[in-house]
Backbone as numpy.savetxt, mean C-alpha at the origin, in Angstrom:
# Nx Ny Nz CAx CAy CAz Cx Cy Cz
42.69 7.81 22.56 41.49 7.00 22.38 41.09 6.31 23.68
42.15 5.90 24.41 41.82 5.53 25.33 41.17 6.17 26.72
41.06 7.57 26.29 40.57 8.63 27.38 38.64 8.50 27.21
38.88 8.11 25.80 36.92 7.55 25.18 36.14 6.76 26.02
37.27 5.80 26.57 36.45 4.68 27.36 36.95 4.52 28.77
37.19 6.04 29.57 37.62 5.80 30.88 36.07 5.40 31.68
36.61 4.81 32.71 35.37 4.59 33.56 34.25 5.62 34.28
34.91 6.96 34.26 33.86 7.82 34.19 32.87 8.06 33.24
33.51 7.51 32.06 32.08 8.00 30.69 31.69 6.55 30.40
31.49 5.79 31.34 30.68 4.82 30.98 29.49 5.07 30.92
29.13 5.56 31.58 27.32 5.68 31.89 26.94 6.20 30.38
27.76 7.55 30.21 27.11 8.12 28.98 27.57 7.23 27.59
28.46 6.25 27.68 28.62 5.47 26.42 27.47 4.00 26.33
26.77 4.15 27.54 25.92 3.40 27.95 24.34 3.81 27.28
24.21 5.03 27.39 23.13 5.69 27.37 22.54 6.41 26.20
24.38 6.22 25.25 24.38 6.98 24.35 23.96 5.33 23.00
24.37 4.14 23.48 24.14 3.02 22.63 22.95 2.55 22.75
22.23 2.71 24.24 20.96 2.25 23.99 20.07 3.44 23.52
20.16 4.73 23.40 18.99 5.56 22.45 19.60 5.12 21.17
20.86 5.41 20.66 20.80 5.00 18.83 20.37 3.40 19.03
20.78 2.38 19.81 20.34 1.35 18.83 18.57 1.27 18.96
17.69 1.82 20.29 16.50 1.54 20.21 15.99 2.79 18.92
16.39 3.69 18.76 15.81 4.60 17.35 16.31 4.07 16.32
17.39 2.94 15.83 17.36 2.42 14.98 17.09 0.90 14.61
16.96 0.62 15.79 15.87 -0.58 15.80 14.15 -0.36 15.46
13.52 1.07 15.73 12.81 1.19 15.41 11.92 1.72 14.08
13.37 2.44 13.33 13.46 2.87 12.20 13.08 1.31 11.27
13.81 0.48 11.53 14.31 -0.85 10.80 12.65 -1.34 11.27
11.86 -1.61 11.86 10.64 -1.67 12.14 9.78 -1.26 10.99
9.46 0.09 11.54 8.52 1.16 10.16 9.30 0.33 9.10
10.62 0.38 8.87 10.86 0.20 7.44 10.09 -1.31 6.71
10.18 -2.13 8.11 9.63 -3.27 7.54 8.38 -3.29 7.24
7.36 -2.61 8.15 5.77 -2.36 7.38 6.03 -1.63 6.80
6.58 -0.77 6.49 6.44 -0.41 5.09 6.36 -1.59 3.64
7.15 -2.20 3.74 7.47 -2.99 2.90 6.69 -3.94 2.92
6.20 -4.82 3.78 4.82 -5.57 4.07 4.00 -4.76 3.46
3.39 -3.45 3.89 1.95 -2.56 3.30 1.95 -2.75 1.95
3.17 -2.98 1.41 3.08 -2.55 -0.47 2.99 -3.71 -1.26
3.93 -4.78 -0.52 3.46 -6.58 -0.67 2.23 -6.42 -0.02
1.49 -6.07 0.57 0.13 -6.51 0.33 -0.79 -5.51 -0.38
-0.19 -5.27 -1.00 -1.18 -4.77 -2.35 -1.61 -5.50 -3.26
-0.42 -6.58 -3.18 -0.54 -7.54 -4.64 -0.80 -9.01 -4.10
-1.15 -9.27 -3.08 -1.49 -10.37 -1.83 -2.70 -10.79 -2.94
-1.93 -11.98 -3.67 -3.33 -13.32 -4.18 -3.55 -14.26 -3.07
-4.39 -14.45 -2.84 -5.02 -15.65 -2.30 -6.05 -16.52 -2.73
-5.23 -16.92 -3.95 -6.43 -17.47 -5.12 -6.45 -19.07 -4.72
-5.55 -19.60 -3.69 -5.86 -21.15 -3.17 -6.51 -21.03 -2.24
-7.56 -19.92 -1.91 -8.02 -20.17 -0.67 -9.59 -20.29 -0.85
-10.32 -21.40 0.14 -11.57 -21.63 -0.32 -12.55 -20.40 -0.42
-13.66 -20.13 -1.50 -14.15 -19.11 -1.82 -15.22 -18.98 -0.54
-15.71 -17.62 -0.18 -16.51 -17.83 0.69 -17.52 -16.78 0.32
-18.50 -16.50 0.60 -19.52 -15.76 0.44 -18.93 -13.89 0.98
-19.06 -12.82 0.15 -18.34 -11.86 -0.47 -19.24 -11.02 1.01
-20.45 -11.78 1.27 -20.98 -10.65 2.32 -20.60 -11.27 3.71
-19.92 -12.40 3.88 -19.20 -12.28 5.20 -17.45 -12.10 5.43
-17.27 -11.36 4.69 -16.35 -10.56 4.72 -16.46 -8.92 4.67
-17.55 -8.14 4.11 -17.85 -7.27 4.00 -18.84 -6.67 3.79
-19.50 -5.57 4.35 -20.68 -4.84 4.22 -20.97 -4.01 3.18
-21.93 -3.49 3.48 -22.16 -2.47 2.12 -21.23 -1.04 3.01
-21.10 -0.77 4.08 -21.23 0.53 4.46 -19.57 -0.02 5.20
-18.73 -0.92 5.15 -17.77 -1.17 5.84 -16.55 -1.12 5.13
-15.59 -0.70 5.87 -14.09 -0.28 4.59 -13.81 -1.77 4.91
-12.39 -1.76 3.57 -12.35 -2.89 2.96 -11.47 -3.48 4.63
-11.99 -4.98 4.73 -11.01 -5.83 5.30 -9.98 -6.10 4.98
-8.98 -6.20 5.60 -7.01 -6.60 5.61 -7.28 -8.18 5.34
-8.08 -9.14 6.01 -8.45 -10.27 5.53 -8.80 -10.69 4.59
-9.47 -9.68 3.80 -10.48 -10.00 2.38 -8.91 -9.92 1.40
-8.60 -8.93 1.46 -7.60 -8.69 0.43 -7.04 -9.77 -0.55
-7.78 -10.07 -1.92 -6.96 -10.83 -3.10 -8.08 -12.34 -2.80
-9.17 -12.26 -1.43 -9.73 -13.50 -1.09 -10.86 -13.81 -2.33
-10.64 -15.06 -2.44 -11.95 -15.72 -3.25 -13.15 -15.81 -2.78
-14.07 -14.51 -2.96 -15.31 -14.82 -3.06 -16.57 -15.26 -3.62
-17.74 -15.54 -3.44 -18.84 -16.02 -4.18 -19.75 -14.79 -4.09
-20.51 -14.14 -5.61 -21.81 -13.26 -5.48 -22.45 -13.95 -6.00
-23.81 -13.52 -5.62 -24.97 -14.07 -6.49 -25.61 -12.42 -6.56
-26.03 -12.48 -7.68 -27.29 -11.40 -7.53 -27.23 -10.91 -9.30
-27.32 -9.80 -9.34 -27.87 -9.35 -10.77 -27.19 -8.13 -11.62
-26.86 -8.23 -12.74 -25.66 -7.02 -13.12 -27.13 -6.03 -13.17
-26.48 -4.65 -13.11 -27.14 -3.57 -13.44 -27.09 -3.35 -14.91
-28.26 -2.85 -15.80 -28.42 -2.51 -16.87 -27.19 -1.69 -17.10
-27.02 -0.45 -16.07 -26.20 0.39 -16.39 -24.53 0.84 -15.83
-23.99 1.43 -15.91 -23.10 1.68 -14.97 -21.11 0.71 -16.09
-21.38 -0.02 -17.13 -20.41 -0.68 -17.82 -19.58 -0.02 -18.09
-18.37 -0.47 -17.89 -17.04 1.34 -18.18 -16.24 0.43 -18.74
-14.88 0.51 -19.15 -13.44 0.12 -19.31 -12.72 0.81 -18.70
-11.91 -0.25 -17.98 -10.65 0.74 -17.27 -9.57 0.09 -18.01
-8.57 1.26 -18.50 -7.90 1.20 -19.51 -6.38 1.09 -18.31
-5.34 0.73 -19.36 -4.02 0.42 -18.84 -3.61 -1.16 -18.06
-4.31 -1.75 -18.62 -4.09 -3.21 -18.03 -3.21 -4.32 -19.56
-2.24 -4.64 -19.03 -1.49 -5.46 -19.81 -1.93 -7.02 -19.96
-2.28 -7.22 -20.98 -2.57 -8.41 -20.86 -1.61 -9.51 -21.55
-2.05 -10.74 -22.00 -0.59 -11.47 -22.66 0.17 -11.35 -23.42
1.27 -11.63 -23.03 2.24 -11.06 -24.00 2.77 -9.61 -23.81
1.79 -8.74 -22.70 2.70 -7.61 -23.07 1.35 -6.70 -23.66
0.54 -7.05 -24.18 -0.78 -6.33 -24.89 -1.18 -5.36 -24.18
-1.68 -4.47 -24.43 -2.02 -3.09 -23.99 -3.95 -3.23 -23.95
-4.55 -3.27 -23.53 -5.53 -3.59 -22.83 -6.87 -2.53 -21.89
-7.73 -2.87 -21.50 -8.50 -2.70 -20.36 -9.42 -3.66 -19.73
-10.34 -3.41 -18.79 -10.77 -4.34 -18.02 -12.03 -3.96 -18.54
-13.24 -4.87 -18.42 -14.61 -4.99 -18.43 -15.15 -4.51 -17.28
-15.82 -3.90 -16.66 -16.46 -3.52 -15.58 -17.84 -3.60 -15.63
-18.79 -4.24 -14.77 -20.25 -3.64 -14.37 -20.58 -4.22 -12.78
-21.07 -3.34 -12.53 -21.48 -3.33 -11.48 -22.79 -4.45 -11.14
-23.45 -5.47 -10.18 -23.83 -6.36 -9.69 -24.36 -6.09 -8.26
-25.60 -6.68 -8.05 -26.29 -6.26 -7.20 -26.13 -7.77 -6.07
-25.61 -7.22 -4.88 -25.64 -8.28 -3.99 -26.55 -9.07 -3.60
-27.15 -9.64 -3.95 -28.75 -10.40 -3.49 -29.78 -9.71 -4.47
-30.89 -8.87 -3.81 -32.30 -8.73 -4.61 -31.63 -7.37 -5.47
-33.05 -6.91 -6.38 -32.55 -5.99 -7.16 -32.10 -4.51 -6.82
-32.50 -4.36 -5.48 -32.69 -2.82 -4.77 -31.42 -3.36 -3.71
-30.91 -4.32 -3.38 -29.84 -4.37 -2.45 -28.39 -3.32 -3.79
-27.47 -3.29 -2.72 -26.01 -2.63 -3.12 -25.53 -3.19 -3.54
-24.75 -2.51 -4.76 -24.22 -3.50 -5.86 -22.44 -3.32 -5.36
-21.68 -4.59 -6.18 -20.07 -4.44 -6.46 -19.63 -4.56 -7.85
-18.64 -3.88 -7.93 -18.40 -3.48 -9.24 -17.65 -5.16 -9.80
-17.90 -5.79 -10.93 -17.10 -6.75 -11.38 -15.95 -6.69 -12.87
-15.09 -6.81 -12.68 -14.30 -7.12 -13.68 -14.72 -8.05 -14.69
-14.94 -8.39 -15.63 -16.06 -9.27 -16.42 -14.63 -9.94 -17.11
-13.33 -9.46 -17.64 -12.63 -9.88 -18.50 -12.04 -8.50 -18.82
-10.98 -8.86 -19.34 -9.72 -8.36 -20.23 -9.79 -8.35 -21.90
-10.10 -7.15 -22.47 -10.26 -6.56 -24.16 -8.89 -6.07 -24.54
-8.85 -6.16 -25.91 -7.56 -4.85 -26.12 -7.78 -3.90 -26.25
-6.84 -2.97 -26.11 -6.71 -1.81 -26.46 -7.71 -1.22 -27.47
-8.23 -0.27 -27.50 -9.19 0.30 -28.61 -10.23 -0.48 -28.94
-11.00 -1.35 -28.19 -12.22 -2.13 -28.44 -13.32 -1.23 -27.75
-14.43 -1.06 -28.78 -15.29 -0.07 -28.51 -16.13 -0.76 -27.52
-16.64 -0.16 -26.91 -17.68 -0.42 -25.62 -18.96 -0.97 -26.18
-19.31 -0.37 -26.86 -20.56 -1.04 -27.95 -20.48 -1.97 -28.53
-19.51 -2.55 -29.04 -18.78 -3.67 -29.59 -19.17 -4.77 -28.88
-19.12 -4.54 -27.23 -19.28 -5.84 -26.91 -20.63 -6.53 -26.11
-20.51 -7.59 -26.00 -22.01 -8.47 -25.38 -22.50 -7.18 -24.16
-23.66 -6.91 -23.62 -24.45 -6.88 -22.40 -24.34 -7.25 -21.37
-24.03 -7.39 -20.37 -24.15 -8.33 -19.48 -25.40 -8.93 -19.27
-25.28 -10.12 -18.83 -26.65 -11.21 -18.82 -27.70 -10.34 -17.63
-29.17 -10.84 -18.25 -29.98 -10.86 -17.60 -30.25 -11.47 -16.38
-31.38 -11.38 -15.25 -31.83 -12.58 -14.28 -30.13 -12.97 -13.06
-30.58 -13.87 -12.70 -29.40 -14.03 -11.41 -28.76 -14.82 -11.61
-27.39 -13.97 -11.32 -26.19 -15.57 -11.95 -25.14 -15.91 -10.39
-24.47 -16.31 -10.82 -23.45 -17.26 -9.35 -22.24 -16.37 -9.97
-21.47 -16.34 -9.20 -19.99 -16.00 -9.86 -19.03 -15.79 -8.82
-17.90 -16.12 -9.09 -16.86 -16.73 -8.30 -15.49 -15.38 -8.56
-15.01 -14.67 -7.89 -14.02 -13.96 -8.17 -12.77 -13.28 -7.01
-12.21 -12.43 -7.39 -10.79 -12.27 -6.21 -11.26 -11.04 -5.32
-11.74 -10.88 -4.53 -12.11 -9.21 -3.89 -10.15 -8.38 -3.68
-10.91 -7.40 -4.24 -9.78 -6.36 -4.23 -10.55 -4.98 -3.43
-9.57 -4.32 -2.91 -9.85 -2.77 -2.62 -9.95 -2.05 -3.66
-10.57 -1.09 -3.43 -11.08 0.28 -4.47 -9.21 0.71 -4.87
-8.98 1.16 -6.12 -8.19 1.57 -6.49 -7.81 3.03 -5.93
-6.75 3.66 -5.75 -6.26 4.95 -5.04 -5.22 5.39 -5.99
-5.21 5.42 -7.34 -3.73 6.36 -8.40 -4.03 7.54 -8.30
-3.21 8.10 -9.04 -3.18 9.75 -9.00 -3.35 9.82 -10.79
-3.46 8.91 -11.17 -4.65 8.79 -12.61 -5.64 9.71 -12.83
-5.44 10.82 -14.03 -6.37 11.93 -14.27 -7.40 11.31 -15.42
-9.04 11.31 -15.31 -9.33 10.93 -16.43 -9.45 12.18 -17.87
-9.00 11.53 -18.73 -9.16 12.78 -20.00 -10.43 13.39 -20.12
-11.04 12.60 -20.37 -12.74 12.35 -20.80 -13.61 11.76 -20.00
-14.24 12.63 -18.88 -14.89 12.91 -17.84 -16.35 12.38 -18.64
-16.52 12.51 -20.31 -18.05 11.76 -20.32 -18.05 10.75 -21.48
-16.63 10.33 -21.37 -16.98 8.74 -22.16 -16.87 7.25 -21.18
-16.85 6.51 -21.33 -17.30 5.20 -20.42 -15.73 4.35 -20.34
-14.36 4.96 -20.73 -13.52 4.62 -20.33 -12.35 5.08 -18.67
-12.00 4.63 -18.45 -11.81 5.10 -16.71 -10.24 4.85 -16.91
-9.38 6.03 -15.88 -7.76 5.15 -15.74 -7.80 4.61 -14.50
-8.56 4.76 -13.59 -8.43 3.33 -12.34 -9.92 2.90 -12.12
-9.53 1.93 -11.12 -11.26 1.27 -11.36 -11.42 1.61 -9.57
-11.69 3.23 -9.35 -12.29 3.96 -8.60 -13.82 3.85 -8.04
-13.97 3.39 -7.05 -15.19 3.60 -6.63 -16.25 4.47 -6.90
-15.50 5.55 -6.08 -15.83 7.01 -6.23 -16.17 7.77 -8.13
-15.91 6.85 -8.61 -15.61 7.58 -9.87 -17.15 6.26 -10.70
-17.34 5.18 -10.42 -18.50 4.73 -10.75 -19.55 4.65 -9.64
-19.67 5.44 -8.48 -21.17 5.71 -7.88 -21.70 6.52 -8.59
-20.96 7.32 -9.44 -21.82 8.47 -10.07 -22.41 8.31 -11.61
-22.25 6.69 -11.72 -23.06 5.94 -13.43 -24.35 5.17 -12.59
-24.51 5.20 -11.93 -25.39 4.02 -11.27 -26.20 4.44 -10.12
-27.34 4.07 -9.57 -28.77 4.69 -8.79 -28.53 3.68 -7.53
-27.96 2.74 -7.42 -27.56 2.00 -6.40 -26.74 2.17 -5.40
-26.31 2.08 -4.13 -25.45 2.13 -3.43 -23.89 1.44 -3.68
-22.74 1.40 -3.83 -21.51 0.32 -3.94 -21.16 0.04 -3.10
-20.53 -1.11 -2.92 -19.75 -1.54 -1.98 -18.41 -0.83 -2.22
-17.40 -0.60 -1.17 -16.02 -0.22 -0.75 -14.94 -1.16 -1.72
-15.33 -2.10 -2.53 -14.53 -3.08 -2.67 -14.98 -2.88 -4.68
-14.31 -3.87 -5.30 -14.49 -4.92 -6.36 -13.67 -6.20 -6.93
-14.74 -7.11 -7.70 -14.34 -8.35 -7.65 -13.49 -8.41 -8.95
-12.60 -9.19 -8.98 -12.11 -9.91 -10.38 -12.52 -10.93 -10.32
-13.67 -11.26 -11.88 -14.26 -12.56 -12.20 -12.83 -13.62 -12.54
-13.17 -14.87 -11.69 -12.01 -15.92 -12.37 -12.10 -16.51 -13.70
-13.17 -15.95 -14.14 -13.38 -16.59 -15.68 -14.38 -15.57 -16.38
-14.38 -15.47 -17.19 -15.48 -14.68 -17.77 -16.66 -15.17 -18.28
-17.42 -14.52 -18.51 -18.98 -15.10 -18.76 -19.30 -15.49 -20.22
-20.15 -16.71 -20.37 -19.97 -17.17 -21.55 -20.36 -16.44 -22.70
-20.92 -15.12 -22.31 -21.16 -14.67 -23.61 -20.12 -14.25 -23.72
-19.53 -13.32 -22.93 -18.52 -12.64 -22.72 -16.91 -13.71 -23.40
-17.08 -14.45 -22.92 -15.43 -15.66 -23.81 -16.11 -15.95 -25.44
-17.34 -16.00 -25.72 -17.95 -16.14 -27.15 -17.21 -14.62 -27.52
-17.52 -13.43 -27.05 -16.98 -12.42 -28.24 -15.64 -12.20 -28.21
-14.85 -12.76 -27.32 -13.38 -12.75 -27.34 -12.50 -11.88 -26.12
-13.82 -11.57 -25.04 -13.66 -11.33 -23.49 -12.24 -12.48 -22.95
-11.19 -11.88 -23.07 -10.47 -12.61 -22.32 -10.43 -12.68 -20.32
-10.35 -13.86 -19.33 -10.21 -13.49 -18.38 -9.55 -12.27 -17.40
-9.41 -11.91 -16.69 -9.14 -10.94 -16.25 -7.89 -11.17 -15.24
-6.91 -11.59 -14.75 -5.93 -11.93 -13.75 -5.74 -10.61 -12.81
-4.73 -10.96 -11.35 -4.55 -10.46 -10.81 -3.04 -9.61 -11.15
-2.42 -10.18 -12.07 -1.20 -9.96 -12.63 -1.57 -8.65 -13.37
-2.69 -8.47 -13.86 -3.04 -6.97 -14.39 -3.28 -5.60 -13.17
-3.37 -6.48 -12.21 -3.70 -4.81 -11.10 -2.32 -3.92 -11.05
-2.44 -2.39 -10.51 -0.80 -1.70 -11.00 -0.13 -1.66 -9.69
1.09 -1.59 -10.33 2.02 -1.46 -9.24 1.25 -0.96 -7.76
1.85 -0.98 -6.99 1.98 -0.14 -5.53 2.23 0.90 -6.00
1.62 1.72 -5.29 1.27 3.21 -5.65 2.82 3.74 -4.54
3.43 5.24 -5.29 4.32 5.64 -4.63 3.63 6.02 -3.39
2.91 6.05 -3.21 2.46 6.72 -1.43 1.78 5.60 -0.70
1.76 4.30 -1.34 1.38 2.97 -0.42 2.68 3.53 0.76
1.83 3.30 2.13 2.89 3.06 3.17 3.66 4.08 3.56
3.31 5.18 3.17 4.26 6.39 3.01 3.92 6.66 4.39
3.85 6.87 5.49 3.52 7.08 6.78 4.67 6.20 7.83
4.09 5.09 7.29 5.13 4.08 7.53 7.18 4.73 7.24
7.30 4.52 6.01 8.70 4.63 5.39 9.26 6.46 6.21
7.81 7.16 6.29 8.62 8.97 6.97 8.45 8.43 8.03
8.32 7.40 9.27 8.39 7.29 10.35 10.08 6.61 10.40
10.01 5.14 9.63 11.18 5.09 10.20 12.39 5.96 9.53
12.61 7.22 8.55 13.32 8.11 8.28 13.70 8.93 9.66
12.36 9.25 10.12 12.48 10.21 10.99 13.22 9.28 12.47
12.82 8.31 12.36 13.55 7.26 13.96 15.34 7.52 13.49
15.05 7.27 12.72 16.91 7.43 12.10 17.76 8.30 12.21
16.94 9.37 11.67 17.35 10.96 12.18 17.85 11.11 13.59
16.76 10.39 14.79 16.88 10.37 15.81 17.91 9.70 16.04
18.12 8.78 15.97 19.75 7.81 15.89 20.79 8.56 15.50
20.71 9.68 14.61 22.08 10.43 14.04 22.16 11.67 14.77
20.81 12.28 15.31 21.03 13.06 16.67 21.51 12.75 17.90
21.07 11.42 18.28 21.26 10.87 19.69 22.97 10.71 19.53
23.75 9.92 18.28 25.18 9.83 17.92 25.84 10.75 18.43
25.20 11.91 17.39 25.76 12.89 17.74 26.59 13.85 18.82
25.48 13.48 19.81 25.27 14.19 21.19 26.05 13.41 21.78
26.11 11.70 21.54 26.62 11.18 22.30 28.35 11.59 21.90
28.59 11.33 20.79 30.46 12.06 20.43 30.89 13.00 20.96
29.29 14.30 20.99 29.87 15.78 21.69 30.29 15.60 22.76
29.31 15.16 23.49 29.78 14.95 25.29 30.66 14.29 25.66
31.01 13.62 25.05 32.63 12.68 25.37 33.81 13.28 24.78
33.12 14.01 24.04 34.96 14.46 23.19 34.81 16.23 23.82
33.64 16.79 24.45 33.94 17.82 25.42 34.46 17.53 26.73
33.94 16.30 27.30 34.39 15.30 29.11 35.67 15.65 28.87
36.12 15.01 27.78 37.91 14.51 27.24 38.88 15.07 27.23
38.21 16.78 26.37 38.91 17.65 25.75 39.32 18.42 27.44
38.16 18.57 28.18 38.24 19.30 29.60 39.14 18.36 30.84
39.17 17.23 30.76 40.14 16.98 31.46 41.65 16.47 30.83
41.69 16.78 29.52 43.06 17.33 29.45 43.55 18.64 29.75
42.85 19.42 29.82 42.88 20.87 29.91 43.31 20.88 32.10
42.24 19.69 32.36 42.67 19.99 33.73 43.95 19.29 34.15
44.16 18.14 33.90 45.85 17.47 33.31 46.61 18.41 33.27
46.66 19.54 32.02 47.49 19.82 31.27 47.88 21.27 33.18
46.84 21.40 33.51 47.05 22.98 34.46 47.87 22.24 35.65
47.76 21.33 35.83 47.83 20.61 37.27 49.52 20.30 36.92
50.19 20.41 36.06 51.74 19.86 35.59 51.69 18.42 35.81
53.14 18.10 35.23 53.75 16.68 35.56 53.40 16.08 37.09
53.35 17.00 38.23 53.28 16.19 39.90 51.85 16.50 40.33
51.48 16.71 39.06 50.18 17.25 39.69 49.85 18.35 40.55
51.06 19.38 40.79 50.35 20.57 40.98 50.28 21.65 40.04
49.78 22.76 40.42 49.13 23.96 39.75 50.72 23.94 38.98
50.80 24.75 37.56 51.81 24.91 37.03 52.04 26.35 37.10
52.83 26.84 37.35 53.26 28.47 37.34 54.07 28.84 36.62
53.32 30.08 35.84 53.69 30.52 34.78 55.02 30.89 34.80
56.19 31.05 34.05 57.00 31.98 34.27 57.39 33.24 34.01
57.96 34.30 34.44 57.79 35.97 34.39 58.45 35.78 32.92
58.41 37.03 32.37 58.81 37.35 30.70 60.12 37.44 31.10
């Protein structure tokens, strides 16, 4: 063992600790955004003062890292059309559920609308069943979230229930432009709590998706790898240095010269 750490293989026991520990220092990195990316999926920031929903975001701009879970203010006007349920949201107790959805026009009636969460129904409550959304221009106060990304198939491509609350999947009920984003109302609207519209929480959005961050988590896999290659290489070359100057030891004899064979 002690042939491991002669002063000739310093350099390479040198060279061989700083590539594994910087590839696994960097592994341990990725690993940590990874893990940040997926905690901020579920990032409330419901103590933070509400601010107006269009200086944080555009109609034509992907979602801000800042906005995420932030309390904003809309004003403007629901659309007649475009009202869905997105189904799979748990509500108290454990209840099996969906969300209220309609879409809301940012300012005048021809500006771009965002989709709103209106409240939380149960399970199997018919769409017809419930209030309209109000007429004329209202105020409303709610959490901006990013567009949903599951791997959620819908069954029924032409009824008005949804399994994520997809962007892409309500531009095509509505004549308006959307925003990149939607809001969760902090309360629901009074017609809407009259028919038994429960609020909507952030505690209902779904897990982190298995591929949140996934870029992240195969980077630092792959830094690691590199750490168990760089190891590697580093053991070979020292235990070949090692193996070869015993071999030159072993030729040289006890006085250190050449050893000669003896005849049969």
């Amino acid at each position: 063992m002690a042939r491991w750490w002669s002063m000739r293989l310093w350099g390479a026991h040198l060279l061989g600790l700083v590539c594994v520990s910087a590839a696994v220092g960097m592994g341990v990195w990725q690993y940590d955004a990874w893990q940040a990316r997926r905690a901020a999926e579920r990032a409330d920031l419901t103590h933070a003062e509400p601010v107006a929903m269009t200086d944080l975001i555009g109609p034509d701009d992907p979602f801000p890292t800042a906005g995420l879970g932030r309390p904003v203010e809309v004003r403007g006007s629901f659309l007649p059309e475009g009202t869905v349920l997105v189904s799979g949201r748990t509500g108290a107790k454990g209840a099996d559920g969906s969300w209220l959805v309609t879409p809301i026009t940012v300012g005048d009636a021809s500006a771009p609308a965002v989709p709103v969460v209106r409240g939380w129904v149960p399970a199997g409550t018919d769409l017809t069943a419930l209030p309209a959304p109000p007429t004329g221009e209202v105020d409303l106060v709610g959490w901006l979230q990013p567009t949903e990304a599951g791997s959620g198939t819908d069954a029924d491509r032409d009824d008005d229930v949804l399994p994520e609350l997809r962007i892409a999947d309500l531009v095509q009920r509505v004549d308006q432009d959307l925003y990149g984003a939607y809001v969760v109302a902090e309360e629901p609207l009074a017609a809407d709590a009259a028919a038994g519209v429960d609020g909507a929480t952030l505690d209902q959005l779904p897990e982190a998706g298995r591929f949140t961050g996934l870029r992240n988590i195969l980077y630092a896999i792959e830094w690691w790898v590199f750490a168990a290659f760089a190891a590697f290489l580093w053991l070979r070359y020292v235990r070949d240095a090692t193996s070869e100057r015993d071999l030159e030891e072993a030729d040289a004899g006890p006085a250190g010269e050449p050893v000669v064979p003896s005849d049969p």
